[in-house]
C-alpha positions in Angstrom: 0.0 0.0 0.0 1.5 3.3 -0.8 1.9 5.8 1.7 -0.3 8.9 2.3 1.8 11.6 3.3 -1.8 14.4 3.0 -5.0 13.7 3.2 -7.9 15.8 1.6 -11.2 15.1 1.4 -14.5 17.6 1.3 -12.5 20.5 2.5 -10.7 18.4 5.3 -6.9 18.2 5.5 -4.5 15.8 7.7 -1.1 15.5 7.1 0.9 12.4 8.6 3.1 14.1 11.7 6.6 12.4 10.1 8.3 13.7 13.3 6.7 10.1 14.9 7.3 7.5 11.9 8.4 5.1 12.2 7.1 4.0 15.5 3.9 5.7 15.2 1.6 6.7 12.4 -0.6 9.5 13.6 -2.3 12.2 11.3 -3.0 15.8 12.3 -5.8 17.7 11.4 -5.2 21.1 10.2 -7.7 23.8 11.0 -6.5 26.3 8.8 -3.2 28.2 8.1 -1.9 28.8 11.4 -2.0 25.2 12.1 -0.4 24.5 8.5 2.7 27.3 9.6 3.3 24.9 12.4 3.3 22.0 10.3 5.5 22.9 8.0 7.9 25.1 10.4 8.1 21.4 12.8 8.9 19.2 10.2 5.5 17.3 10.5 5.5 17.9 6.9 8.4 17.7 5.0 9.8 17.8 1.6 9.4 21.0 -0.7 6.2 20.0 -2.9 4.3 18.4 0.3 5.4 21.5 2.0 3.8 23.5 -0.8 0.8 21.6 -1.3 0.2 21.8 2.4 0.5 25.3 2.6 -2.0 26.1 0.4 -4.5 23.2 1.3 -4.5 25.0 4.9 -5.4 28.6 3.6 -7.9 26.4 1.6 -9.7 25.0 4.2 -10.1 28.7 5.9 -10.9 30.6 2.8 -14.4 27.9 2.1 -15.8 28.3 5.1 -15.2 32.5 5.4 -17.7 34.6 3.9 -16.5 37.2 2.0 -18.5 40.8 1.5 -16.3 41.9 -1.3 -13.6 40.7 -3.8 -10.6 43.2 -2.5 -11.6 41.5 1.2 -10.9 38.1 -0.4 -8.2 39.1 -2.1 -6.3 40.8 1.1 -6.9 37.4 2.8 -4.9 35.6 0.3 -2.2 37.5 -0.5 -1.7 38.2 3.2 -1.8 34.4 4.6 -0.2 33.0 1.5 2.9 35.3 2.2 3.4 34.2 5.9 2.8 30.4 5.1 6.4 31.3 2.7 8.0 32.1 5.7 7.7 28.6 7.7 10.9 27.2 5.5 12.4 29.7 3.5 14.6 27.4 1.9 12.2 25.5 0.0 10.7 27.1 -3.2 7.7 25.6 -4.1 5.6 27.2 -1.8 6.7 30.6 -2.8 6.0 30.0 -6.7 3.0 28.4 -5.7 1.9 31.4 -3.7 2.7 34.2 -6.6 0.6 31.6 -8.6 -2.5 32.1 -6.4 -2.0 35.6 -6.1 -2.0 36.2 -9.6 -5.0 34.3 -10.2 -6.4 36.4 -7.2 -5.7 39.7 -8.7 -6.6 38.6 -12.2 -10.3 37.8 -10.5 -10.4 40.2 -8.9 -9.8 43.2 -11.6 -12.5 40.8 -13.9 -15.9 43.0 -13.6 -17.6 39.7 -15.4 -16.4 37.5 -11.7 -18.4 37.7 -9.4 -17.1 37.2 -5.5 -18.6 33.6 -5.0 -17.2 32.8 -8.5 -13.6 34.2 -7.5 -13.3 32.1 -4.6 -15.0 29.1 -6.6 -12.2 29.0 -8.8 -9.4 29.6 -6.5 -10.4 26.6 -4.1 -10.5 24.9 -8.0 -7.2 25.6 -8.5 -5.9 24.7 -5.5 -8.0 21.7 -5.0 -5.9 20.6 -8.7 -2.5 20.8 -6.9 -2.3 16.8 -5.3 -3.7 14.9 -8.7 -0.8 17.2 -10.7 1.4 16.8 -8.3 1.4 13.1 -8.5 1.0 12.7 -12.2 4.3 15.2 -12.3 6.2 13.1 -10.1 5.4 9.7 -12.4 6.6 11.8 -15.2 9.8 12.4 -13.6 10.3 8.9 -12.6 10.1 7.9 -16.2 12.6 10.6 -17.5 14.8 9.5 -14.7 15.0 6.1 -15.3 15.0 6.3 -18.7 18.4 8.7 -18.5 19.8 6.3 -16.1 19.2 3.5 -18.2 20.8 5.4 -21.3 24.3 5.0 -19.4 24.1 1.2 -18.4 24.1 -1.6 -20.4 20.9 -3.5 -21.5 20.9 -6.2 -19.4 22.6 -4.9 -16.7 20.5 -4.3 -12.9 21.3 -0.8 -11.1 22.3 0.6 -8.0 21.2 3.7 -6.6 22.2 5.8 -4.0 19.8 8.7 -2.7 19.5 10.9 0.6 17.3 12.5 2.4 13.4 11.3 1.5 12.1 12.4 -1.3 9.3 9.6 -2.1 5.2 9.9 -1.2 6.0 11.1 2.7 7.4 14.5 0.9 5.0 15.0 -1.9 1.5 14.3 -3.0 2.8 10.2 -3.5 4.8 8.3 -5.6 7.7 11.1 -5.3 10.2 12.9 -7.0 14.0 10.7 -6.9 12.2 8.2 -4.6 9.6 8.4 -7.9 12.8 7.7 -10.1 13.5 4.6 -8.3 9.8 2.9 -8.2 10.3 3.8 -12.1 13.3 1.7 -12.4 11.5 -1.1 -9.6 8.6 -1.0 -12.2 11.0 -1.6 -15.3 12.4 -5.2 -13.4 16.4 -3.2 -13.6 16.7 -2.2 -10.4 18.9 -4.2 -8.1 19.5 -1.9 -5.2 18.7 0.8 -3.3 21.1 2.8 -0.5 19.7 5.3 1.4 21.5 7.5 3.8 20.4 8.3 7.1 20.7 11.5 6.9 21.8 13.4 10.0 20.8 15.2 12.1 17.1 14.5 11.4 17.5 11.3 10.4 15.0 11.4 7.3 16.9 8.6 5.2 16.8 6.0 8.7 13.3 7.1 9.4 11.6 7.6 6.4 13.1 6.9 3.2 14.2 3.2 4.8 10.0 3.3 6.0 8.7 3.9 2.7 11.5 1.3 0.6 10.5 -1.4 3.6 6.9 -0.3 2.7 7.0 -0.5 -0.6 9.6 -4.1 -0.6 12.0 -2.3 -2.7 15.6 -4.2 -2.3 17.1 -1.4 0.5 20.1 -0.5 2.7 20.9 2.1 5.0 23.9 3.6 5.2 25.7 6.0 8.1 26.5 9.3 6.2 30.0 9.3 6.3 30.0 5.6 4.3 29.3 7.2 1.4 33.1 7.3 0.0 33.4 3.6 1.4 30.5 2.6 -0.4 31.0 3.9 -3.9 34.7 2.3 -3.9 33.3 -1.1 -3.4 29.8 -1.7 -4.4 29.7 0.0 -7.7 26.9 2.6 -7.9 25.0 3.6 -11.0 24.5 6.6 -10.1 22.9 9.2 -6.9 19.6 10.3 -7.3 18.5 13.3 -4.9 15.5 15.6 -4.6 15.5 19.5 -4.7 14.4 22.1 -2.3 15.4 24.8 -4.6 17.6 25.2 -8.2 18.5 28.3 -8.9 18.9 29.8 -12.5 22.1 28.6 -13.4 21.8 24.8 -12.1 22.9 25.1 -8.7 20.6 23.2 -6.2 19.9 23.6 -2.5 18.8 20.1 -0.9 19.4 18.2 2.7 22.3 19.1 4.3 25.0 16.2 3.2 24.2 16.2 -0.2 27.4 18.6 -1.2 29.6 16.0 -0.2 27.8 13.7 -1.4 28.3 15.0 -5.5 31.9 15.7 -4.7 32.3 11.9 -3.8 30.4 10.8 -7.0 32.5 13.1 -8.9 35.7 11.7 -7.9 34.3 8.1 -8.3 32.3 9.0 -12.0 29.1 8.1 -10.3 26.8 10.5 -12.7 24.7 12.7 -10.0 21.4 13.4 -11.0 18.8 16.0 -9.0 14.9 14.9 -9.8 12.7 17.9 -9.1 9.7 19.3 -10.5 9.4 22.7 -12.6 8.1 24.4 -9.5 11.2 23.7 -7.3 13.3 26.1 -10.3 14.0 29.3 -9.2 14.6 31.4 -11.9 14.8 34.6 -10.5 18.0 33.6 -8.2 20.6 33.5 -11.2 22.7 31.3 -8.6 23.0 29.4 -5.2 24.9 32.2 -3.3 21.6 34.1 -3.6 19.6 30.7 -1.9 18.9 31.7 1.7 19.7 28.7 3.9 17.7 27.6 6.8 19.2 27.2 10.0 17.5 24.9 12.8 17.7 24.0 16.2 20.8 23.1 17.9 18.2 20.3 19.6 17.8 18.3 16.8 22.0 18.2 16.9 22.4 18.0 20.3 19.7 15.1 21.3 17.6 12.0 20.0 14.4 11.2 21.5 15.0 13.7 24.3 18.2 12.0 25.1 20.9 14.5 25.0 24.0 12.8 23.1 26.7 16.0 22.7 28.5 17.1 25.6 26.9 20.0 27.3 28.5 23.4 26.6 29.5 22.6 23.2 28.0 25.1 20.3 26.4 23.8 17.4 25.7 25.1 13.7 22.9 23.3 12.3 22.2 24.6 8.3 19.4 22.7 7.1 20.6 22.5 3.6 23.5 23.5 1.1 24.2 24.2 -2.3 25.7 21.9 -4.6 27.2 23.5 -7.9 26.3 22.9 -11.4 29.3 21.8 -12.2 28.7 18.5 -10.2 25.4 17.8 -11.3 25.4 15.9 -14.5 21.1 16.2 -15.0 18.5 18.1 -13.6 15.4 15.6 -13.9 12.0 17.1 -14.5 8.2 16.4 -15.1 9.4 17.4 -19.0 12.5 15.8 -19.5 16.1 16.1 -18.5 18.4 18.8 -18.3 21.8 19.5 -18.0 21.9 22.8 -15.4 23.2 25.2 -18.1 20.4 24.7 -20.3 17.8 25.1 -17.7 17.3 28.2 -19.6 15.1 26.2 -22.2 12.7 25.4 -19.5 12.2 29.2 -18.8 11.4 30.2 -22.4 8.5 27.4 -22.8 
């Protein structure tokens, strides 16, 4: 059975609190878009698109039961709350295009005379009612162009091994997922022999949830410590690393989990071909490169302790960055819903 990351049904939303898996799978109801900030800002929800998708599916389930005397009213509401649910992880881009999306669309109704106000909001809760089926049917598109590329660089009847970190499958988008999505696309084609995950310090997302959702799903799986990464890619032969995106900037440069940096630099020196698999909404095009990505810094907690167990001597400072940058350079595809690109001809995907 596939996991279900959101749930959304006649205006009601529950997301699954991922801080708890895997010991415990509990949903949360969310109320409206203060309770979606808090989500999102405590990692209950993770992963850029769910993070979007969430967002907006909050400020949804507030703007259907208001009632609204005028458009401008309506309007003021949107823009205002769609803004602040932005600021719960800055890092990740999706919810920001996503929200200058629904504000467009709420100024464009709003200027139309022929709209009327229960017609403006009709459509709006439309559009973003759309967001989970596209979201899934984009994510099966990029696991087809991914495999597909990958498959292009072995030979015919050889099986592959992947190595990915972080979690990127259906517990960070709408389902199926974006490199997770890559490798139930290669499962589905019978050629995959082997996945490795990471675990992903200091939040633990590969151990938790990536390893949950391969053991879920019976893909062939095996967690890794972080710092094996070198060890592993001198002795078991990778086909290639497979990552997700939280944000790629104009010129190719992408900001993902923390770890992954070191990870491309490894696969560079070994000619393990590094592939990012992100959707058209995770490209930033109006950051020309990743010194302009603003990284997220989080809690010394999550550094310091596990399970309310502290594990780092006391007195000791911490620097917790949530993600970095990894350079074009490094990154020999950038995987998307509409084929695959090398970083410096992103571009392309602008002009369209």
């Amino acid at each position: 059975m596939t996991l279900q990351a959101i749930k959304w049904k006649d205006g009601k939303l529950e997301v699954l609190d991922q801080v708890l898996l895997p010991a415990v799978s509990k949903y949360i109801v969310v109320k409206g878009v203060e309770d979606g900030w808090k989500v999102i800002n405590k990692m209950q929800v993770r992963g850029a698109p769910a993070i979007a998708i969430v967002g907006c599916l909050s400020l949804s389930t507030e703007v259907r039961n208001e009632h609204f005397t005028d458009k401008k009213s309506l309007r003021q509401e949107v823009e205002g709350k769609l803004n602040y649910l932005a600021s719960a992880r800055p890092t990740a881009v999706n919810i920001k295009i996503a929200a200058e999306e629904l504000i467009n669309l709420i100024n464009k109704l709003t200027e139309d005379d022929t709209v009327t106000i229960q017609q403006m909001k009709e459509e709006f809760l439309r559009t973003i009612d759309s967001m989970l089926q596209r979201d899934i049917a984009d994510n099966k598109a990029i696991g087809n162009y991914g495999a597909l590329e990958i498959l292009k660089n072995v030979n015919e009847d050889s099986l592959v091994r992947i190595l990915t970190h972080c979690n990127t499958g259906s517990l960070a988008t709408a389902g199926y997922g974006t490199a997770l999505g890559v490798i139930r696309s290669l499962k589905a084609r019978n050629v995959l022999e082997h996945v490795y995950c990471t675990e992903t310090r200091p939040y633990n997302q590969g151990a938790r949830l990536t390893a949950y959702e391969l053991v879920n799903d019976k893909i062939p799986g095996t967690l890794i410590c972080d710092d094996m990464v070198a060890a592993l890619m001198k002795s078991r032969n990778i086909t290639a690393v497979v990552v997700g995106a939280d944000r790629v900037a104009a010129n190719g440069d992408t900001a993902n989990k923390i770890g992954t940096y070191q990870i491309a630099i490894i696969a560079k020196y070994h000619n393990v071909p590094f592939y990012v698999a992100a959707p058209r909404t995770s490209i930033d095009f109006a950051i020309p490169s990743g010194d302009h990505i603003v990284i997220e810094e989080r809690p010394e907690r999550e550094m310091t302790h596990i399970n309310d167990q502290r594990i780092a001597a006391n007195g000791i400072q911490c620097w917790n960055p949530a993600f970095d940058i990894t350079p074009a350079s490094l990154i020999k595809g950038i995987i998307t819903e509409v084929g695959v690109y090398k970083p410096e001809n992103l571009i392309k995907l602008f002009l369209q």
